[in-house]
N, CA, C and O atoms as a Tripos MOL2 file, in Angstrom:
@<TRIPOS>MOLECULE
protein
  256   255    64     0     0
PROTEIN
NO_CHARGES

@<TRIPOS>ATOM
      1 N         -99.9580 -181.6750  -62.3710 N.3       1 UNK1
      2 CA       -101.0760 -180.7540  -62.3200 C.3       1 UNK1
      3 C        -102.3260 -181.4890  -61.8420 C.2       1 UNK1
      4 O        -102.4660 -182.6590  -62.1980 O.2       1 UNK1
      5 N        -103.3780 -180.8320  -60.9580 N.am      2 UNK2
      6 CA       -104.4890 -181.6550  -60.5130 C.3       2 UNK2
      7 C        -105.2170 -181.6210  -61.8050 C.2       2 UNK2
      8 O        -104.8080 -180.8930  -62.7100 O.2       2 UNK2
      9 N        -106.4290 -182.4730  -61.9720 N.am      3 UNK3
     10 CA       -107.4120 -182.4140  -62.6050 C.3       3 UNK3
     11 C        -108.0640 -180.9240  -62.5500 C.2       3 UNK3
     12 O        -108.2510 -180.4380  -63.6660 O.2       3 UNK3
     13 N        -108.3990 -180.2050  -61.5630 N.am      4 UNK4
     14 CA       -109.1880 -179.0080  -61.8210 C.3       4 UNK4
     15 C        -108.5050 -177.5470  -62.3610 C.2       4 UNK4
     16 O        -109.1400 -176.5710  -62.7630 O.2       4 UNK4
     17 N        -107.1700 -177.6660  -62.2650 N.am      5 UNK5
     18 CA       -106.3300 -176.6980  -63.1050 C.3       5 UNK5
     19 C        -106.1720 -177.0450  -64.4810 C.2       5 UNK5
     20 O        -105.8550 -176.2010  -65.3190 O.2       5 UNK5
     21 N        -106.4750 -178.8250  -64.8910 N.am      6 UNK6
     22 CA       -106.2050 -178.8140  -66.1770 C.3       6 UNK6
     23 C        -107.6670 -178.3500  -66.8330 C.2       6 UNK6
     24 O        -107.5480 -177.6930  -67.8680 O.2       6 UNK6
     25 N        -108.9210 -178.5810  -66.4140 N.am      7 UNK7
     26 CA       -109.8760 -177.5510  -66.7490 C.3       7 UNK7
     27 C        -109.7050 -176.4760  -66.7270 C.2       7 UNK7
     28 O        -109.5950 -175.9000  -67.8090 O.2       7 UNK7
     29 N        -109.6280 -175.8890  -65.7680 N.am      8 UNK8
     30 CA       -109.4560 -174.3420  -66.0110 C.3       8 UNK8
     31 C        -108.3590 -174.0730  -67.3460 C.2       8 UNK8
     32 O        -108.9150 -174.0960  -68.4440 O.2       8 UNK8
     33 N        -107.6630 -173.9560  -67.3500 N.am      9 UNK9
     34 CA       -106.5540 -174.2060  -68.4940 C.3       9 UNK9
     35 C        -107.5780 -174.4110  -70.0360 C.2       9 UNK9
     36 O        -107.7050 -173.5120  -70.8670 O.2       9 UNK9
     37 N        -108.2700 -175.8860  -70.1520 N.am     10 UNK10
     38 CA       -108.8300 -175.8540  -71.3020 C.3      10 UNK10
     39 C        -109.5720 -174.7090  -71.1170 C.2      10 UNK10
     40 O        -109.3070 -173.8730  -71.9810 O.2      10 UNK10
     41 N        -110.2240 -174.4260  -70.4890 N.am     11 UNK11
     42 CA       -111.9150 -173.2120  -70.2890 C.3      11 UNK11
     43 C        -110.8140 -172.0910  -70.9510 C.2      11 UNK11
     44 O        -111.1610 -171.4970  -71.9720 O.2      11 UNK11
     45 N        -109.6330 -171.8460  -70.4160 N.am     12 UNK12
     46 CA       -108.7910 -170.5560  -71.0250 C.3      12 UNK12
     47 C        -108.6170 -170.4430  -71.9770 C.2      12 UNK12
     48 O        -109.1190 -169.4510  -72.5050 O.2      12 UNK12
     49 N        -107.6600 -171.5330  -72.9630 N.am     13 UNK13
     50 CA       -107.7790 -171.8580  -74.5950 C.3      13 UNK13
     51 C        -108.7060 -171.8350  -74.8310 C.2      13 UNK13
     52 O        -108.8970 -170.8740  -75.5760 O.2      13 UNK13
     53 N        -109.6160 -172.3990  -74.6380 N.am     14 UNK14
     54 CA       -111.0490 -172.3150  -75.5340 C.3      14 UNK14
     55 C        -111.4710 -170.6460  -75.2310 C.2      14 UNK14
     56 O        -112.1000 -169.9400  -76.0190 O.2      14 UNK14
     57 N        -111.1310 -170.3720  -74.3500 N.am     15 UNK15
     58 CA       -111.4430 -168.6480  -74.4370 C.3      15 UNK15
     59 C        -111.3090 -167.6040  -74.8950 C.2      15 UNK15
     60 O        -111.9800 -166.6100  -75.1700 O.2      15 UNK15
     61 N        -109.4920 -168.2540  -74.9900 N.am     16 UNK16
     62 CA       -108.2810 -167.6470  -76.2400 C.3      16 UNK16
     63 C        -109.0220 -167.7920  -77.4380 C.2      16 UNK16
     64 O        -109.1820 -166.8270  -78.1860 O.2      16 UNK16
     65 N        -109.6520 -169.2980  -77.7730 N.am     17 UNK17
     66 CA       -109.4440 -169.3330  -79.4730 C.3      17 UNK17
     67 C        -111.1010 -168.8430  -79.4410 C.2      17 UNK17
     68 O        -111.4210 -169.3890  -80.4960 O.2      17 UNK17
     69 N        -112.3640 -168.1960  -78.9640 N.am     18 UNK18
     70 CA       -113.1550 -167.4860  -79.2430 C.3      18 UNK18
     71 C        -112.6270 -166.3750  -79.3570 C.2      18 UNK18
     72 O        -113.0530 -165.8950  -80.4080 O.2      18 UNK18
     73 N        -111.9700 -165.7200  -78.8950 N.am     19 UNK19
     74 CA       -111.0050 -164.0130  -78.9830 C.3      19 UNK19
     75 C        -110.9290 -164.1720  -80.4620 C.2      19 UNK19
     76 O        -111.7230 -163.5800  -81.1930 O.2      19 UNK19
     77 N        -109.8570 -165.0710  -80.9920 N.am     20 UNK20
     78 CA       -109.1150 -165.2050  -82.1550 C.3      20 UNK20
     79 C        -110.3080 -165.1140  -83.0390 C.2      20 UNK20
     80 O        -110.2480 -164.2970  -83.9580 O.2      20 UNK20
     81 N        -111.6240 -165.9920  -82.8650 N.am     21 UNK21
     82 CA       -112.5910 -166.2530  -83.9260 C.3      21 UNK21
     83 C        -113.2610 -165.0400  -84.2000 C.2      21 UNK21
     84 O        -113.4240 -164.5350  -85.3110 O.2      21 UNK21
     85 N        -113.7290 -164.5010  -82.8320 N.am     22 UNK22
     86 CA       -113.9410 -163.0410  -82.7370 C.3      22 UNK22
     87 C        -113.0790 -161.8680  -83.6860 C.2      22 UNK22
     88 O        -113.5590 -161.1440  -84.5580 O.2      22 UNK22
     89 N        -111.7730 -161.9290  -83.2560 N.am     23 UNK23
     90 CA       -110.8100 -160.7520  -84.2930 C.3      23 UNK23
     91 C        -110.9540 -161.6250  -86.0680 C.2      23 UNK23
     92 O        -111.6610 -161.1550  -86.9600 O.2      23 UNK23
     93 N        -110.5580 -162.2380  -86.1420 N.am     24 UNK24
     94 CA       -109.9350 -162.8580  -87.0210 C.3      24 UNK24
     95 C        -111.1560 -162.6100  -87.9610 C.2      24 UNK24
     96 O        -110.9650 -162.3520  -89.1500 O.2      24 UNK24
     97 N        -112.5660 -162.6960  -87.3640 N.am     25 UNK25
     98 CA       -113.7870 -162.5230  -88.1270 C.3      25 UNK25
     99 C        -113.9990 -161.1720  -88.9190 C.2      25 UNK25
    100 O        -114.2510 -161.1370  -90.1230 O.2      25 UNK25
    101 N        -113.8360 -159.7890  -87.9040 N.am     26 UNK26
    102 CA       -113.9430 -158.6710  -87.8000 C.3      26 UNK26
    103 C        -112.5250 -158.0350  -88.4470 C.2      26 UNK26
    104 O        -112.4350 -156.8270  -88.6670 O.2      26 UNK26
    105 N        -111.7720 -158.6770  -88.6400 N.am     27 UNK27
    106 CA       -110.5100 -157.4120  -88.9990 C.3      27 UNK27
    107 C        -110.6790 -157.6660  -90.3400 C.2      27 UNK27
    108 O        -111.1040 -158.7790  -90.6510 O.2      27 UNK27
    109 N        -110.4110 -156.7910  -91.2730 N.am     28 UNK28
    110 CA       -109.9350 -156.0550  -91.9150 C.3      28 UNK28
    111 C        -111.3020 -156.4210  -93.3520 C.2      28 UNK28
    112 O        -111.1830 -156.6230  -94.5600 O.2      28 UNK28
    113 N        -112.3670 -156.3670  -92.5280 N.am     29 UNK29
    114 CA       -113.7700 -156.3680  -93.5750 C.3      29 UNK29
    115 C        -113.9230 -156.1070  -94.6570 C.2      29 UNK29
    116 O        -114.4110 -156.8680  -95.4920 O.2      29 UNK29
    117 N        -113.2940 -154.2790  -94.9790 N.am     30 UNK30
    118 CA       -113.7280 -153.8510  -95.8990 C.3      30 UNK30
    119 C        -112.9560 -153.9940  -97.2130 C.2      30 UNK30
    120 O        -113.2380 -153.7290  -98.3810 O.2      30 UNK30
    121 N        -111.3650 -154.7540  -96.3170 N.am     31 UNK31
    122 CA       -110.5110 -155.1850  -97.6340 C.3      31 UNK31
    123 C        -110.7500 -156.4920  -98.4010 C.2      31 UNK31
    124 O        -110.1240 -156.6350  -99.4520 O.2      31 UNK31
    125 N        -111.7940 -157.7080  -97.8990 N.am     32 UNK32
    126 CA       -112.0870 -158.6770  -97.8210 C.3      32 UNK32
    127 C        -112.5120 -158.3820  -99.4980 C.2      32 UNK32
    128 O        -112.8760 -157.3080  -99.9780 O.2      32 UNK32
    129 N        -112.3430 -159.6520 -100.1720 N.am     33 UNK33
    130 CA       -112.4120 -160.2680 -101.7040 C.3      33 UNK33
    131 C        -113.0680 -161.2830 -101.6690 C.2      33 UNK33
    132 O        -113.4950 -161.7450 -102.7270 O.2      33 UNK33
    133 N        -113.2900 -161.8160 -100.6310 N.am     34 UNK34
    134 CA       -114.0520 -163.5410 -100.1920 C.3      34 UNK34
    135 C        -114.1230 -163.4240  -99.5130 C.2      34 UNK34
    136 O        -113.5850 -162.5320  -98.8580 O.2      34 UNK34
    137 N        -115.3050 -164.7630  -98.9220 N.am     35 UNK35
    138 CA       -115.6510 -164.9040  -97.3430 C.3      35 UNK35
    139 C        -115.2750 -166.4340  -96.9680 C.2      35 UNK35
    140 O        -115.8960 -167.2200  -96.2540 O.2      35 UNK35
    141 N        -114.2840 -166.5750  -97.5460 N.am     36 UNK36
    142 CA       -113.3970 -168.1530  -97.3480 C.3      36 UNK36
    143 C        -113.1900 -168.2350  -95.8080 C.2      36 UNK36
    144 O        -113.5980 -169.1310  -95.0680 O.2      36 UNK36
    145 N        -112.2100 -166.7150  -95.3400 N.am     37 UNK37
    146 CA       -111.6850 -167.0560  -94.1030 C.3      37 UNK37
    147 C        -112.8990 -167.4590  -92.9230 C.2      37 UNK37
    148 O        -113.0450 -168.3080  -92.0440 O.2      37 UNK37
    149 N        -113.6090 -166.3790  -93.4480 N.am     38 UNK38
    150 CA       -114.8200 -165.6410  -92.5220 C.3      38 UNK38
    151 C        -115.8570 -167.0730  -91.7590 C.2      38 UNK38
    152 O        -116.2320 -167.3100  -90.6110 O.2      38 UNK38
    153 N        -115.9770 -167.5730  -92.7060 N.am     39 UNK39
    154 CA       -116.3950 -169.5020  -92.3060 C.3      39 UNK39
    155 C        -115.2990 -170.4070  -91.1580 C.2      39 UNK39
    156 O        -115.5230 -171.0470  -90.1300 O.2      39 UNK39
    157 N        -114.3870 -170.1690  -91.7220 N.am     40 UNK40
    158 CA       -112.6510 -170.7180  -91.2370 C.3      40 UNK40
    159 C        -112.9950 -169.9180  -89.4910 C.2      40 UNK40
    160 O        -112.9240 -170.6730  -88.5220 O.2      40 UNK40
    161 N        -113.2500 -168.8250  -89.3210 N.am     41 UNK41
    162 CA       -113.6430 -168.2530  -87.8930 C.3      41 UNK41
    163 C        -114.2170 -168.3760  -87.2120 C.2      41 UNK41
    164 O        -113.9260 -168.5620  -86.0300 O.2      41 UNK41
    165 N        -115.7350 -168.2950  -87.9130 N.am     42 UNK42
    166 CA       -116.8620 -168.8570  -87.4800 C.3      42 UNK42
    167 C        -117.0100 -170.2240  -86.9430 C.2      42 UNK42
    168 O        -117.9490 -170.3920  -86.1650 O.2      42 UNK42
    169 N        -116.2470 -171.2380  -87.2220 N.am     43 UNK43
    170 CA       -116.0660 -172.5360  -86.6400 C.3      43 UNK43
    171 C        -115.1800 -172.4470  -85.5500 C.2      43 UNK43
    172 O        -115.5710 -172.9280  -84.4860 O.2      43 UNK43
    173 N        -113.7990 -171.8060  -85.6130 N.am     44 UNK44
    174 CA       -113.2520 -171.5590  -84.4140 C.3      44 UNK44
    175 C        -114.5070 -170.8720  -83.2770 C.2      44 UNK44
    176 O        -114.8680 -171.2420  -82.1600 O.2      44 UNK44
    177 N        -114.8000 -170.0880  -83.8780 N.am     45 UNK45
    178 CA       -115.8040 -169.4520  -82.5270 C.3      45 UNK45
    179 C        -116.8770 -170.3030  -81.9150 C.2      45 UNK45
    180 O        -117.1130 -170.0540  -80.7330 O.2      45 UNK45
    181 N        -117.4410 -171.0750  -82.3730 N.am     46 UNK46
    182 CA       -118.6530 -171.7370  -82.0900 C.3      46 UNK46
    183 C        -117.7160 -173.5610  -81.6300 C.2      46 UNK46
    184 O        -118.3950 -174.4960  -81.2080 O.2      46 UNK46
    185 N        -116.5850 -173.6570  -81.7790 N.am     47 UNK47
    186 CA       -116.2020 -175.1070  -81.1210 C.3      47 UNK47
    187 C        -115.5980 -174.6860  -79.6460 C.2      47 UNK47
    188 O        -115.4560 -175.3330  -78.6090 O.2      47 UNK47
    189 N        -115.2370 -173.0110  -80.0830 N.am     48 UNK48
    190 CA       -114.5330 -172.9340  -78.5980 C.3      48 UNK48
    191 C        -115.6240 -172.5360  -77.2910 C.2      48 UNK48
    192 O        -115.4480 -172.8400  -76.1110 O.2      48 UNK48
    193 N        -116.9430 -171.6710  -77.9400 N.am     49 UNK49
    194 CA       -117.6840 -171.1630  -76.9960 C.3      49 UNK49
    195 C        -118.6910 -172.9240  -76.7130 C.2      49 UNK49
    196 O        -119.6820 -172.8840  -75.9840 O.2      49 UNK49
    197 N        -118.3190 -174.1180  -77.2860 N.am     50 UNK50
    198 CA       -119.3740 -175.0500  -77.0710 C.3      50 UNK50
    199 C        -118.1460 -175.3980  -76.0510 C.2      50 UNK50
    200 O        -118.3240 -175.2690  -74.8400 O.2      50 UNK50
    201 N        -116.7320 -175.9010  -76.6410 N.am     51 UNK51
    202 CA       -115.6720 -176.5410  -75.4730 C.3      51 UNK51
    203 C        -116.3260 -175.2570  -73.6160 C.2      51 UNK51
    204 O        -116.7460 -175.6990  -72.5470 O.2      51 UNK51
    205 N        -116.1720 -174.1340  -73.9180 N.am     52 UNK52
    206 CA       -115.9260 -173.6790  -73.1330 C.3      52 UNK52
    207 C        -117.2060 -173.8140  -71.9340 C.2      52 UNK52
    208 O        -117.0170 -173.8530  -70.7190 O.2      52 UNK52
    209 N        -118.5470 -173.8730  -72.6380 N.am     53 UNK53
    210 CA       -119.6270 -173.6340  -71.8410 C.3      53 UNK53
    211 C        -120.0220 -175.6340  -71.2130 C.2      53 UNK53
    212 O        -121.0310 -175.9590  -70.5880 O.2      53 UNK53
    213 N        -119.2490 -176.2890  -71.5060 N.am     54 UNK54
    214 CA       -119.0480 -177.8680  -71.3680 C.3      54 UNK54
    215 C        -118.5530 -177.8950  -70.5600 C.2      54 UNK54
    216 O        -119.1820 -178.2940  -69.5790 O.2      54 UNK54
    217 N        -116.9380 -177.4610  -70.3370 N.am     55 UNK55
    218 CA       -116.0820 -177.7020  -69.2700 C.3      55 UNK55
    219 C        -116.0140 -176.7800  -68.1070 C.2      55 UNK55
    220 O        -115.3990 -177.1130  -67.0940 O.2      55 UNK55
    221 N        -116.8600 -175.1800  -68.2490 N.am     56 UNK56
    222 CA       -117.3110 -175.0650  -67.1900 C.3      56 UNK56
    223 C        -118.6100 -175.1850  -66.6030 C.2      56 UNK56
    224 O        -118.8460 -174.4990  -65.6080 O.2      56 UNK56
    225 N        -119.5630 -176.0080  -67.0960 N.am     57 UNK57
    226 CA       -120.6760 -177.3850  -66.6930 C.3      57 UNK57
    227 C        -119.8520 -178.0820  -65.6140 C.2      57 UNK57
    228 O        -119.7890 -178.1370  -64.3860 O.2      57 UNK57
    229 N        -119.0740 -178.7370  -67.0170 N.am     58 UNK58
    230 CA       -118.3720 -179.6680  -65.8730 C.3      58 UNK58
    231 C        -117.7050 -179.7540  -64.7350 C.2      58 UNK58
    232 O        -117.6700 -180.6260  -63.8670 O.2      58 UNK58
    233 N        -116.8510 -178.0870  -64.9340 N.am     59 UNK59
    234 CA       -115.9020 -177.2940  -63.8030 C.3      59 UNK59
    235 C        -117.3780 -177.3550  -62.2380 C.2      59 UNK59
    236 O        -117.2290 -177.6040  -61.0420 O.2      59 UNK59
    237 N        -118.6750 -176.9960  -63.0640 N.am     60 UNK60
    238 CA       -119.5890 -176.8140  -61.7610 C.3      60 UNK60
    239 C        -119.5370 -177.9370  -60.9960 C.2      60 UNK60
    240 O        -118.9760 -177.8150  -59.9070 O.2      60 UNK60
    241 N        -119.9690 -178.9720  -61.2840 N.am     61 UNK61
    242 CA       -120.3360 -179.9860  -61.0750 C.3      61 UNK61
    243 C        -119.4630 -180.5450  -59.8730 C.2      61 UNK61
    244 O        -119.7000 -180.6090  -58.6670 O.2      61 UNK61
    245 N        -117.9310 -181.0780  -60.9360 N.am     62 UNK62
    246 CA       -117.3150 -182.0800  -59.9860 C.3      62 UNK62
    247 C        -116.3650 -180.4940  -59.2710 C.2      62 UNK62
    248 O        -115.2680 -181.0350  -59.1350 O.2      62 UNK62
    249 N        -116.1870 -179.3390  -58.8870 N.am     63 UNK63
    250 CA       -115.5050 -178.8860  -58.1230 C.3      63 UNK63
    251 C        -116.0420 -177.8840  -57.5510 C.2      63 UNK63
    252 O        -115.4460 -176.8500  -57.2500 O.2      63 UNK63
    253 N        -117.4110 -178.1630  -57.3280 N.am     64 UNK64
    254 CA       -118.6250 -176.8290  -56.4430 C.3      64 UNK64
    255 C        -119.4490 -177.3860  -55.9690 C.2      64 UNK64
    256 O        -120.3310 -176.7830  -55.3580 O.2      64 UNK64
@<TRIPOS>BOND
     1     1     2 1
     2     2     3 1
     3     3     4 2
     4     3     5 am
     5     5     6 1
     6     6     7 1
     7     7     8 2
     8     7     9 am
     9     9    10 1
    10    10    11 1
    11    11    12 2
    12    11    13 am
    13    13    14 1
    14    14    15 1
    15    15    16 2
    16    15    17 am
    17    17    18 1
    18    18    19 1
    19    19    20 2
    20    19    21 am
    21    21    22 1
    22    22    23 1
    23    23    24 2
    24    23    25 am
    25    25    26 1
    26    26    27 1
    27    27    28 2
    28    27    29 am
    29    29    30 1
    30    30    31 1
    31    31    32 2
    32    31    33 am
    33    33    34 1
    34    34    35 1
    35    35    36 2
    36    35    37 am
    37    37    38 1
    38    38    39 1
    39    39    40 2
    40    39    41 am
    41    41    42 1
    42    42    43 1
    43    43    44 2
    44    43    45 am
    45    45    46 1
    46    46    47 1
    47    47    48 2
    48    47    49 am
    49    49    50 1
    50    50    51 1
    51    51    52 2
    52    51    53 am
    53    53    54 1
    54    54    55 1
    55    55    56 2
    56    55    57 am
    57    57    58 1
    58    58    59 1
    59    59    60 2
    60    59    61 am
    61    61    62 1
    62    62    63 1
    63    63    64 2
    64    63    65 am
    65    65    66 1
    66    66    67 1
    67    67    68 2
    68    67    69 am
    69    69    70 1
    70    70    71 1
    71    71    72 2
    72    71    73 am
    73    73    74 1
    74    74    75 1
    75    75    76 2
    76    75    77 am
    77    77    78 1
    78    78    79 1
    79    79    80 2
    80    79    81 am
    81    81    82 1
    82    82    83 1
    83    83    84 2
    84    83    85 am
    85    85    86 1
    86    86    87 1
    87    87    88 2
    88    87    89 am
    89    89    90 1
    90    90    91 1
    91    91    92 2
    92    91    93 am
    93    93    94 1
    94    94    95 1
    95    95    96 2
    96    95    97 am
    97    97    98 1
    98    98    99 1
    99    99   100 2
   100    99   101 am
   101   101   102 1
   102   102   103 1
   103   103   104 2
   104   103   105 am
   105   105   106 1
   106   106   107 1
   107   107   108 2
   108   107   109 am
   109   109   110 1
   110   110   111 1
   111   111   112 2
   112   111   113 am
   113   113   114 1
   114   114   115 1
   115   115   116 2
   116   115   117 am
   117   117   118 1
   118   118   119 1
   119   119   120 2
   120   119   121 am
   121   121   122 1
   122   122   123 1
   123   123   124 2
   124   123   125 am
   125   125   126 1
   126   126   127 1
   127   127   128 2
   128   127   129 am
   129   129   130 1
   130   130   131 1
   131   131   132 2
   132   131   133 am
   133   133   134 1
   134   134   135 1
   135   135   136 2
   136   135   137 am
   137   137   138 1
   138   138   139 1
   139   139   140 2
   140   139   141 am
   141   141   142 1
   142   142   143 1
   143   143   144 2
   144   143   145 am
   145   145   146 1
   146   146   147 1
   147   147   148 2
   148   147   149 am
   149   149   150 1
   150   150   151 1
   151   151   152 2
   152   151   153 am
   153   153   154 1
   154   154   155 1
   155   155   156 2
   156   155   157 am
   157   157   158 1
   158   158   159 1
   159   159   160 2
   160   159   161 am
   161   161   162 1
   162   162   163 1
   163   163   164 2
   164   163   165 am
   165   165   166 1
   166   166   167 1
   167   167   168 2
   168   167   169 am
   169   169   170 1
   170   170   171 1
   171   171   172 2
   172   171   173 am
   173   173   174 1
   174   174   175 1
   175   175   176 2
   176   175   177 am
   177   177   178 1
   178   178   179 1
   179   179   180 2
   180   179   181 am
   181   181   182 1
   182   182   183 1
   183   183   184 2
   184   183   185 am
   185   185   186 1
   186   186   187 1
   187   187   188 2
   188   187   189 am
   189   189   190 1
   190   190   191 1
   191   191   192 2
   192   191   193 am
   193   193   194 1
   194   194   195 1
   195   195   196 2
   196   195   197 am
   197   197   198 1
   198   198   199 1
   199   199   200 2
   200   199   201 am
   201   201   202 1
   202   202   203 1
   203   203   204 2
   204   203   205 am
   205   205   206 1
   206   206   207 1
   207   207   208 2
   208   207   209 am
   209   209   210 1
   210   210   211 1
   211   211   212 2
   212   211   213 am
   213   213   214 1
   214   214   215 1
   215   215   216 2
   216   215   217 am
   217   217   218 1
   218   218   219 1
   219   219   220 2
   220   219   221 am
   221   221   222 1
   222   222   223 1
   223   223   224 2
   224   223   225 am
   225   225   226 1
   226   226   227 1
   227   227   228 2
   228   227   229 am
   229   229   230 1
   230   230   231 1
   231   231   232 2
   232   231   233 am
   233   233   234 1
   234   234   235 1
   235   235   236 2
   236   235   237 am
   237   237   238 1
   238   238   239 1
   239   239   240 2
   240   239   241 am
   241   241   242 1
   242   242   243 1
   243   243   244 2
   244   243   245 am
   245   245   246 1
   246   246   247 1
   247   247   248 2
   248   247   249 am
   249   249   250 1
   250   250   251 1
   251   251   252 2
   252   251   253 am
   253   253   254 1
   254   254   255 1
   255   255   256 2
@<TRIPOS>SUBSTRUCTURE
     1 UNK1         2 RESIDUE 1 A UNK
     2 UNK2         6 RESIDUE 1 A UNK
     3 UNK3        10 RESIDUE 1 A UNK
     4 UNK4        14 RESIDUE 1 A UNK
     5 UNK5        18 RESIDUE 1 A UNK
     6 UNK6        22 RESIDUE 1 A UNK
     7 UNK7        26 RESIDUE 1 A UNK
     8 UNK8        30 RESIDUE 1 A UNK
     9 UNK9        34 RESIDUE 1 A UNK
    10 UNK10       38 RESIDUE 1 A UNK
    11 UNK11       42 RESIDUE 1 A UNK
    12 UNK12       46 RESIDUE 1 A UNK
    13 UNK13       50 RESIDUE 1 A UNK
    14 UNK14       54 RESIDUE 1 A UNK
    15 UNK15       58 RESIDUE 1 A UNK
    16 UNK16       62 RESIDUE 1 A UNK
    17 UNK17       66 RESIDUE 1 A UNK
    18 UNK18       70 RESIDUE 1 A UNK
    19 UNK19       74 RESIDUE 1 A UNK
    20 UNK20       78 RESIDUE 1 A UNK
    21 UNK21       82 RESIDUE 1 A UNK
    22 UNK22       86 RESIDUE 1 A UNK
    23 UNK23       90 RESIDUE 1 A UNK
    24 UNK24       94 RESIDUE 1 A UNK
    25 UNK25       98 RESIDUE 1 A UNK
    26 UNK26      102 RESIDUE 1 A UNK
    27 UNK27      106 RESIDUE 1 A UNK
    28 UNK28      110 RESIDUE 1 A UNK
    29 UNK29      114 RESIDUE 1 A UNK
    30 UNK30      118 RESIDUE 1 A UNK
    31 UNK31      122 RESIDUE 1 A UNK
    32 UNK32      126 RESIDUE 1 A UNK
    33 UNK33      130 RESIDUE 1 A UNK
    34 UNK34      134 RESIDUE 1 A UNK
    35 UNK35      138 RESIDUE 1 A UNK
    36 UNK36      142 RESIDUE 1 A UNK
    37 UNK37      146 RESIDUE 1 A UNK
    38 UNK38      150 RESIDUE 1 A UNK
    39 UNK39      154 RESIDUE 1 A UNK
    40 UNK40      158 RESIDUE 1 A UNK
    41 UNK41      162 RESIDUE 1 A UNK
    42 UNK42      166 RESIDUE 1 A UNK
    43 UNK43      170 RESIDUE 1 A UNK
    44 UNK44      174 RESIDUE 1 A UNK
    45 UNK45      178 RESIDUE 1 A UNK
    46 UNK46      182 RESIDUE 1 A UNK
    47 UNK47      186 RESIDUE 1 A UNK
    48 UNK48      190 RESIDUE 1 A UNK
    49 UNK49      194 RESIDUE 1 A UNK
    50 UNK50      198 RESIDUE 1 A UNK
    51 UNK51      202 RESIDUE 1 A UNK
    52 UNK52      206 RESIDUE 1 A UNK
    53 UNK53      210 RESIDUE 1 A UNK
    54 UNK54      214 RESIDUE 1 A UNK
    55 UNK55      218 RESIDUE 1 A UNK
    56 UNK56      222 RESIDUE 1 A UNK
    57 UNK57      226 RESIDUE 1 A UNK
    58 UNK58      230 RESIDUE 1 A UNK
    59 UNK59      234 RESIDUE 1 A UNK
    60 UNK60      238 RESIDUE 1 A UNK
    61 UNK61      242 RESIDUE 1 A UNK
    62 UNK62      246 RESIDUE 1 A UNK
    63 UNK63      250 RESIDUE 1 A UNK
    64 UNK64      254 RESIDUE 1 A UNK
């Protein structure tokens, strides 16, 4: 695989796992007893939207 498909690729997972942080946050609210998970999401969301807005920086840079 070249180098610029294996970026794109991470930029995708990291895109995937904001989706996940996104649902995973929002489903099923009103049955919620704790907000254990709700933290547990919130970190997925905010490592993937930092991976993601990094590597397409970087995607600019070295392939534009």
């Amino acid at each position: 695989m070249k180098p610029d498909n294996v970026i794109l690729w991470l930029i995708g997972l990291s895109f995937v796992g904001f989706l996940i942080g996104l649902v995973g946050k929002n489903t099923n609210n009103h049955k919620k007893k704790s907000f254990r998970f709700e933290s547990f999401f919130t970190w997925i969301s905010i490592v993937s939207v930092t991976t993601l807005i990094i590597l397409a920086f970087l995607y600019t840079i070295l392939y534009t």
